[in-house]
ZAMARGU-4260 file (C-alpha; in steps of 0.2 Angstrom, whole numbers, plus 5000, padded with zeros to 4 digits):
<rodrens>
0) 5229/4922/4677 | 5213/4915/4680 | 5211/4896/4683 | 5202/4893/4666 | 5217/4903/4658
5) 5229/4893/4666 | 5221/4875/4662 | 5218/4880/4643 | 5239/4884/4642 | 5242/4868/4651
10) 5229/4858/4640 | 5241/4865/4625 | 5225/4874/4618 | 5221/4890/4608 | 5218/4905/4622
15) 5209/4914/4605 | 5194/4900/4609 | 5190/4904/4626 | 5180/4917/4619 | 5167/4907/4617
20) 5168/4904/4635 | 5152/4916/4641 | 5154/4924/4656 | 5143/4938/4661 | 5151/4940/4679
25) 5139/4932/4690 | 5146/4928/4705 | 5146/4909/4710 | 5137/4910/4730 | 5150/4905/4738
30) 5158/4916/4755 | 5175/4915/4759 | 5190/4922/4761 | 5197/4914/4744 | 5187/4915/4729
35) 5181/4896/4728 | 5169/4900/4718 | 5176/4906/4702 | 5188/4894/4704 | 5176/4877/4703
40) 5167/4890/4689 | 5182/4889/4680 | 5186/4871/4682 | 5169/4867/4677 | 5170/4881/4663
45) 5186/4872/4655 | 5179/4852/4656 | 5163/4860/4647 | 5174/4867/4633 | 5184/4854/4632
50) 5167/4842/4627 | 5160/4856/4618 | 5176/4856/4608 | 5177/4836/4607 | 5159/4836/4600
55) 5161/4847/4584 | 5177/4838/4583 | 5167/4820/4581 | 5153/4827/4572 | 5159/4840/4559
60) 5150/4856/4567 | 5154/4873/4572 | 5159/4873/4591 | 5145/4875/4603 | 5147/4891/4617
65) 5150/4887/4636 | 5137/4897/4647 | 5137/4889/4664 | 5123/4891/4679 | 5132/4898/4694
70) 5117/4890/4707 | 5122/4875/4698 | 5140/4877/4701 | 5138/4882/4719 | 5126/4866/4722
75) 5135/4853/4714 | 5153/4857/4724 | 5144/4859/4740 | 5132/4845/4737 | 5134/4834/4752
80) 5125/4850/4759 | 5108/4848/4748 | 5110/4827/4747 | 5098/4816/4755 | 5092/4800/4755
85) 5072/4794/4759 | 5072/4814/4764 | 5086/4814/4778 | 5102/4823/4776 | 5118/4816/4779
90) 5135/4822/4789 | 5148/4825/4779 | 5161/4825/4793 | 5164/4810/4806 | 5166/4816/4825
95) 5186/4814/4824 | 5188/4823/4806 | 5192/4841/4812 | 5203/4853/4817 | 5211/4851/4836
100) 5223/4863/4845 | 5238/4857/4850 | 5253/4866/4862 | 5260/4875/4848 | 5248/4876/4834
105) 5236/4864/4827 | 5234/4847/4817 | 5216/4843/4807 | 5213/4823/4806 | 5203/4814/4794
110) 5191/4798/4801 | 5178/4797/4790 | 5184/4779/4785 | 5184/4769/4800 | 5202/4760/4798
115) 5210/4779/4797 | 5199/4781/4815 | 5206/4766/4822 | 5223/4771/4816 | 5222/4789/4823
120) 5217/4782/4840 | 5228/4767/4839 | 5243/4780/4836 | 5239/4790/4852 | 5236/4777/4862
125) 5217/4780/4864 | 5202/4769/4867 | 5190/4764/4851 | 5178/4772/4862 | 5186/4790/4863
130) 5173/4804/4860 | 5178/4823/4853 | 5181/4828/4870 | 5190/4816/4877 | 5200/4816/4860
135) 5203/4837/4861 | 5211/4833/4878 | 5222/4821/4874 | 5230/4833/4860 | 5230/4849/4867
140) 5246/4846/4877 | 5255/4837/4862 | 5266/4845/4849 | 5256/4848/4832 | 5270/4839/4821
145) 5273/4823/4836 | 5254/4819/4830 | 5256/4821/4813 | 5270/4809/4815 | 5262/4796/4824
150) 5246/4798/4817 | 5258/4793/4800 | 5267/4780/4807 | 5249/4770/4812 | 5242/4772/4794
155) 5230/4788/4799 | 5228/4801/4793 | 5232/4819/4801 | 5245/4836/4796 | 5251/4850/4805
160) 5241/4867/4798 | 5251/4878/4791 | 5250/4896/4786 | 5253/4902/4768 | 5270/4907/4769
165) 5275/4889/4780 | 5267/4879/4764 | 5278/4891/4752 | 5294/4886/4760 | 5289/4868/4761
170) 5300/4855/4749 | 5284/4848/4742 | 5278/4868/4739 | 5292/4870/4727 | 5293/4853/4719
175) 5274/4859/4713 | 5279/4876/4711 | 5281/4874/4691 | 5269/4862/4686 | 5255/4864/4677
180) 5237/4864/4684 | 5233/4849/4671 | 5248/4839/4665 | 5245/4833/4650 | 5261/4821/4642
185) 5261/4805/4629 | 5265/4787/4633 | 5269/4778/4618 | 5265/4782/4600 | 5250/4771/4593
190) 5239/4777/4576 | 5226/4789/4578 | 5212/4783/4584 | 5194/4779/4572 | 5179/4782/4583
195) 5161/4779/4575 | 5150/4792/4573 | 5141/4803/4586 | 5130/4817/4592 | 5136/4833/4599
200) 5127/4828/4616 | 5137/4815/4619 | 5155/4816/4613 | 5163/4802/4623 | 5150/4790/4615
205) 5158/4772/4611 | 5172/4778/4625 | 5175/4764/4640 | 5180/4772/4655 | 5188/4760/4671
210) 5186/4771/4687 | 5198/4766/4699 | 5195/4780/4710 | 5189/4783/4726 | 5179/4797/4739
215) 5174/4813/4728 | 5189/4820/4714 | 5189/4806/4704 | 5171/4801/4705 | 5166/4819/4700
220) 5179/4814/4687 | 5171/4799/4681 | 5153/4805/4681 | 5157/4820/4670 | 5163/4806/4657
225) 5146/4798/4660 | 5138/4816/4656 | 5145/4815/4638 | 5143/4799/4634 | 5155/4787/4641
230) 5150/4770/4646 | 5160/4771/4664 | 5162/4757/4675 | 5169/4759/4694 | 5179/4746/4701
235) 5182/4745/4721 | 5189/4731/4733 | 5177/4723/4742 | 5189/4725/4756 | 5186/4742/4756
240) 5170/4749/4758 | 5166/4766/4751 | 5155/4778/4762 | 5137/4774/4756 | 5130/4791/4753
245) 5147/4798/4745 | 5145/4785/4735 | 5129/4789/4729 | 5134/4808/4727 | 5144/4806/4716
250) 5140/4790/4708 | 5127/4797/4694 | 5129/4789/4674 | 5140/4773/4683 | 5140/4758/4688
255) 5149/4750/4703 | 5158/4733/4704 | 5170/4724/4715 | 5186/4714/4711 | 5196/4710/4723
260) 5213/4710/4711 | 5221/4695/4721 | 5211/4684/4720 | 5213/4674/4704 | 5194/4674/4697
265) 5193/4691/4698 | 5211/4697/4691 | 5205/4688/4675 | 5188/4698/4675 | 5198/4713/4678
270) 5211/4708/4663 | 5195/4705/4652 | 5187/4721/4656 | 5205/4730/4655 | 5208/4723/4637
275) 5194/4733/4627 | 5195/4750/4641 | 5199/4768/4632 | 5201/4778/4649 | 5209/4773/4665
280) 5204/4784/4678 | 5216/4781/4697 | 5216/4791/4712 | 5224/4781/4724 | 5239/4784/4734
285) 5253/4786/4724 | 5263/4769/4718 | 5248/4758/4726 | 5244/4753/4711 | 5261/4747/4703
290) 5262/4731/4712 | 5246/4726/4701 | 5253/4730/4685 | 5243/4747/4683 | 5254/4760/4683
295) 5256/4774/4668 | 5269/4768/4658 | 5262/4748/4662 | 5244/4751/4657 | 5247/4762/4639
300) 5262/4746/4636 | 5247/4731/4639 | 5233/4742/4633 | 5241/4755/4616 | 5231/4771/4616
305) 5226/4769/4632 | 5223/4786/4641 | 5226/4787/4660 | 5221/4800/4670 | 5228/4800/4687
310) 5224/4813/4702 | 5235/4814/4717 | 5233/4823/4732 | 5253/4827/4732 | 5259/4825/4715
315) 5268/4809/4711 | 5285/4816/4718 | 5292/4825/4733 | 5293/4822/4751 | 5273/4821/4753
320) 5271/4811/4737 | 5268/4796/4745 | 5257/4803/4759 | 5239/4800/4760 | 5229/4814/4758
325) 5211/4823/4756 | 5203/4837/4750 | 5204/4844/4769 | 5219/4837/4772 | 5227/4846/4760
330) 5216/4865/4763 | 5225/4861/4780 | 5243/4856/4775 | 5245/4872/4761 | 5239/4886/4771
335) 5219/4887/4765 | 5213/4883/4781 | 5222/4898/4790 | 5217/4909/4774 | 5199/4905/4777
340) 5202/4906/4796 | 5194/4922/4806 | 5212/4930/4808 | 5217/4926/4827 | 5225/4910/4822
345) 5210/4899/4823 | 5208/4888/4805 | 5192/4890/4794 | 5188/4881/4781 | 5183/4883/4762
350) 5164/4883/4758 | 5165/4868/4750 | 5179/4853/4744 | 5184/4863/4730 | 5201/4856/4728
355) 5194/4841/4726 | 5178/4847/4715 | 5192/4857/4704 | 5203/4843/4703 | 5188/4831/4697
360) 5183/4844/4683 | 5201/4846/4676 | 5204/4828/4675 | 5189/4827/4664 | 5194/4842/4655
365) 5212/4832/4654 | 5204/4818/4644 | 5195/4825/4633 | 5206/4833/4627 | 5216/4817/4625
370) 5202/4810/4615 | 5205/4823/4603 | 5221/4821/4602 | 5221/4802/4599 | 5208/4805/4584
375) 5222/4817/4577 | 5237/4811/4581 | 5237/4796/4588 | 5247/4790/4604 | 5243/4785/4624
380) 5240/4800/4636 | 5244/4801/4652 | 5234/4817/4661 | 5239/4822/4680 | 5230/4833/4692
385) 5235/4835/4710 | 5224/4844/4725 | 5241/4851/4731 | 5245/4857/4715 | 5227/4866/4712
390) 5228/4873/4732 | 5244/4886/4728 | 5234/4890/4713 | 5220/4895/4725 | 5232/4903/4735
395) 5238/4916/4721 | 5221/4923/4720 | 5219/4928/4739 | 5210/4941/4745 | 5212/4954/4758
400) 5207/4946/4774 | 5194/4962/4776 | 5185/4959/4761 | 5179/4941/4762 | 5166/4937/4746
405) 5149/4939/4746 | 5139/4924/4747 | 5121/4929/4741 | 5107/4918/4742 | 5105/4905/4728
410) 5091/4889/4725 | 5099/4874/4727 | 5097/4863/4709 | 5093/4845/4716 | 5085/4832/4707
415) 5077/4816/4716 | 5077/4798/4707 | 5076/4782/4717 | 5074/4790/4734 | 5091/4802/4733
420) 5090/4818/4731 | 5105/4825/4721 | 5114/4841/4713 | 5110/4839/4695 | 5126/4842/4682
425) 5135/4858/4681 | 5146/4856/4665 | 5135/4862/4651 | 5138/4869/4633 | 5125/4875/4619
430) 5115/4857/4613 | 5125/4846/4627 | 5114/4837/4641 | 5106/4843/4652 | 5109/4830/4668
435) 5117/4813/4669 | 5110/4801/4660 | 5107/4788/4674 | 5106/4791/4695 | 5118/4781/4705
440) 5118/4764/4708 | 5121/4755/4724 | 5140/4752/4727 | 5143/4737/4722 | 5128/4733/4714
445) 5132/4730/4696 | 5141/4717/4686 | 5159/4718/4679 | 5157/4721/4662 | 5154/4733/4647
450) 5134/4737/4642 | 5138/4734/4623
</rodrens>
């Protein structure tokens, strides 16, 4: 089963529609031993079908046909590649986020953030000053899980790599193992929802969207509501500082504001902005959120029809629920990065973040569909997608290691506005737009509140 088959079943929706769902068989460029590519198509495919169905829904007309772009596609889930900012490119990957052999295996850290690199040297007892090399040789002697633990115990961030048939046996593994792709359950019941009228090109118009999401899956989230309409509005601490080109990746049709949720002014701004909200995206590790009153079940209670959607790197329960975890992390941890890996036991990568592209898509496609479901029936929704989830999807669909994918050659489909060069939108259907309304913003640069 494809990935778009198996979203749609999740979502609850027709299979008989995908047919209008064009798909001529052209190959999204991207190599690899796992076919990445039709995998972000797919997610992509099933966020734009779920607009395009949200549209005639709000407007009264005959559903409009998905066709997506595939340069588009394989731009905009590898576009830290193509980004740049006054014409430079950017590195996607700090010195310590890799792969580094250990006595019996391997572990892959993640120090893109600088208080998960002063963690990871803290936890092996390493000088802030502690280059690639120096770091390799520290390891190599070490036992692959005796880093992961350590690494875990500081606060860091770090896994053992495993194979695909170590992930398979792996409690977290099977606690996924029958989930859907996009979990898609009530909260409460409410009546159904009156929204005022629209166009087919922006079927979230009149929708408020809190972003409470971080790095790349739940922005890509969030700017996809922006795509179609929604007036989304992203909330960081100022106590932690996102990573200003990311930011700016995947920042398009948003804004960006900080609150600091304890401090007393801004808990009541918060409060204010959470009364009137439609769509609560989160992305943070799991329970984190709790303490402030914004879990699930407390957010649809304070906020009737509410719809939340939440992406995990772990699922919300397991050993590894309450782990922290990337989109690399996680390629590592489930046995993508051996898949990808050349065969003599050396880990590869895939061509791009596509658990975390995917993730981002189906969340959007998630709510959505929500949307439609509050104008028919009413209710709160609560919409889960986890990376690890999404990863032994990915898994299902692998190849022969002898017959990798093609890559092709495709022309990158970047637009520049205010000095940054970006991918433009991938998610498309018949009369929807055609890019993101608005470029990024600066993080942090916009106040707390609603446009209207």
């Amino acid at each position: 089963m494809s990935l778009l088959d198996a979203a749609w079943q999740s979502l609850g929706e027709d299979a008989a529609a995908l047919a209008l769902v064009r798909d001529h068989g052209t190959a999204v460029p991207l190599a690899g031993a796992l076919p990445s590519g039709r995998f972000v198509h797919d997610a992509i495919a099933a966020a734009s079908f779920s607009a395009s169905l949200l549209g005639a829904r709000r407007v009264g007309c005959a559903v409009p046909s998905v066709e997506l772009d595939s340069a588009k596609v394989a731009t905009a889930v590898s576009s830290d590649k193509y980004f740049r900012q006054d014409g430079e490119p950017v590195s996607a990957w700090a010195e310590l986020s890799g792969f580094w052999p250990c006595s019996d295996g391997w572990v892959r850290t993640h120090a893109n953030y600088p208080h998960h690199r002063d963690a990871l040297l803290s936890a092996l007892g390493l000088a802030n000053d502690t280059g690639a090399d120096e770091f390799m040789l520290a390891l190599h002697p070490m036992i692959a899980a005796d880093v992961e633990s350590k690494v875990l115990a500081a606060g860091g961030v770090a896994t053992v790599v495993r194979t695909p048939e170590e992930w398979a046996e792996h409690p977290q593994a099977q606690q996924l193992a029958n989930l859907a792709v996009v979990e898609l359950t009530t909260l409460n019941d409410t009546a159904p929802a009156q929204l005022s009228e629209t166009t087919v090109d922006a079927p979230l118009a009149g929708l408020r969207v809190l972003d409470l999401t971080r790095v790349i899956a739940g922005p890509v989230a969030g700017r996809t509501l922006a795509l179609w309409g929604a007036d989304v509005l992203r909330i960081d601490s100022p106590r932690h500082p996102e990573i200003g080109w990311q930011h700016l990746d995947t920042g398009a049709g948003k804004r960006s504001a900080l609150l600091d949720l304890d401090d007393t002014a801004d808990r009541a701004t918060f409060e204010k902005l959470l009364e009137t909200a439609d769509v609560v995206l989160t992305a943070y590790r799991h329970g984190s959120l709790d303490k402030f009153g914004l879990s699930p079940a407390a957010l649809a209670e304070r906020r009737p029809g509410v719809i939340v959607g939440r992406l995990s790197a772990w699922g919300t329960a397991g050993p590894l629920a309450e782990r922290r975890g990337f989109d690399s992390i996680v390629q590592a941890a489930t046995g993508i990065a051996m898949a990808e890996g050349d065969g003599s036991g050396t880990p590869g990568a895939l061509p791009a973040q596509a658990l975390d592209h995917a993730a981002g898509y189906l969340l959007a496609a998630g709510v959505t569909t929500a949307v439609r479901r509050r104008i028919d029936v009413g209710h709160s929704w609560l919409v889960e997608v986890s990376l690890a989830r999404l990863a032994t999807e990915l898994l299902q669909q692998r190849r022969p290691r002898h017959a990798p994918a093609a890559s092709g050659g495709f022309v990158p489909t970047v637009t520049t506005r205010d000095r940054v060069t970006s991918a433009v939108a991938a998610p498309h259907y018949a009369g929807g737009p055609s890019n993101f309304p608005t470029p990024a913003v600066e993080w942090g640069s916009s106040e707390a509140k609603w446009l209207t």
